[in-house]
C-alpha positions in Angstrom: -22.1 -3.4 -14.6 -20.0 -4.8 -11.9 -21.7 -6.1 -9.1 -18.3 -6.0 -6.6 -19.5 -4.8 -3.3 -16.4 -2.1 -3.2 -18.3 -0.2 -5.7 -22.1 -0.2 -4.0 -22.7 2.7 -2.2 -22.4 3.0 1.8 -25.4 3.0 4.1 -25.3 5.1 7.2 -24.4 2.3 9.8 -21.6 1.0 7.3 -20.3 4.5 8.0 -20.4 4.4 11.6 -18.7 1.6 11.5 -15.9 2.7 9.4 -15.1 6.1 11.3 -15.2 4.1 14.4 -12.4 1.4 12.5 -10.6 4.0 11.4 -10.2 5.9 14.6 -12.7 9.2 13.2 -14.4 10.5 16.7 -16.2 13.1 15.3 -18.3 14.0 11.9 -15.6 16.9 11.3 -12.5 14.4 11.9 -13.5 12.4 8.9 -14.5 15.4 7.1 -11.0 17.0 7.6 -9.5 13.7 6.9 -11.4 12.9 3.2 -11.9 16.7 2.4 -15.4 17.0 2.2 -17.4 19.5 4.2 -18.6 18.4 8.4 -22.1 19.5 6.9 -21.4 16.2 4.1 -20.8 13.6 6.4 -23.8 14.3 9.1 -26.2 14.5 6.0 -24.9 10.7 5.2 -24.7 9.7 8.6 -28.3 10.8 8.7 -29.1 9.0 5.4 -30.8 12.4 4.0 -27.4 12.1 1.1 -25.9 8.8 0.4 -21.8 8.4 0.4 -20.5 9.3 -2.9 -19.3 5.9 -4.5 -15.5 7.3 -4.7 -15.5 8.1 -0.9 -17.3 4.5 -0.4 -14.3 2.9 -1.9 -11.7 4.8 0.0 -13.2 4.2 2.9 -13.4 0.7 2.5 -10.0 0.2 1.1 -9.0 2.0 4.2 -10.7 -0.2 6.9 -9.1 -3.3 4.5 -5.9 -2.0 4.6 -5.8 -1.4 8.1 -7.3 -5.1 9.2 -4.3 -6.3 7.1 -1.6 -4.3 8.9 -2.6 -5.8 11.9 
């Protein structure tokens, strides 16, 4: 199994962190954004549900792909 950090799942604060990156404001901006329900995202924001590993990822390679534009 690969230990890469990209592929770990994605604790609440790491999530704040990369709506507020990426410009999300609200729970249903990201929702709308990734396609996932605004019920989805508060239950991991509130660490009841982690992030699915394949929304983890994109989210990441988001916030790296952004840092590099810039």
């Amino acid at each position: 199994m690969s230990s890469d950090p990209r592929l770990a799942s994605m604790s609440p604060e790491e999530l704040r962190r990369a709506m507020r990156a990426l410009g999300y404001r609200t729970q249903a901006d990201l929702a709308g954004a990734i396609g996932v329900s605004r019920s989805a995202v508060s239950l991991w924001l509130e660490g009841k549900v982690g992030v699915p590993r394949p929304v983890a990822m994109l989210l990441r390679m988001l916030v790296a792909a952004q840092r590099r534009a810039f």
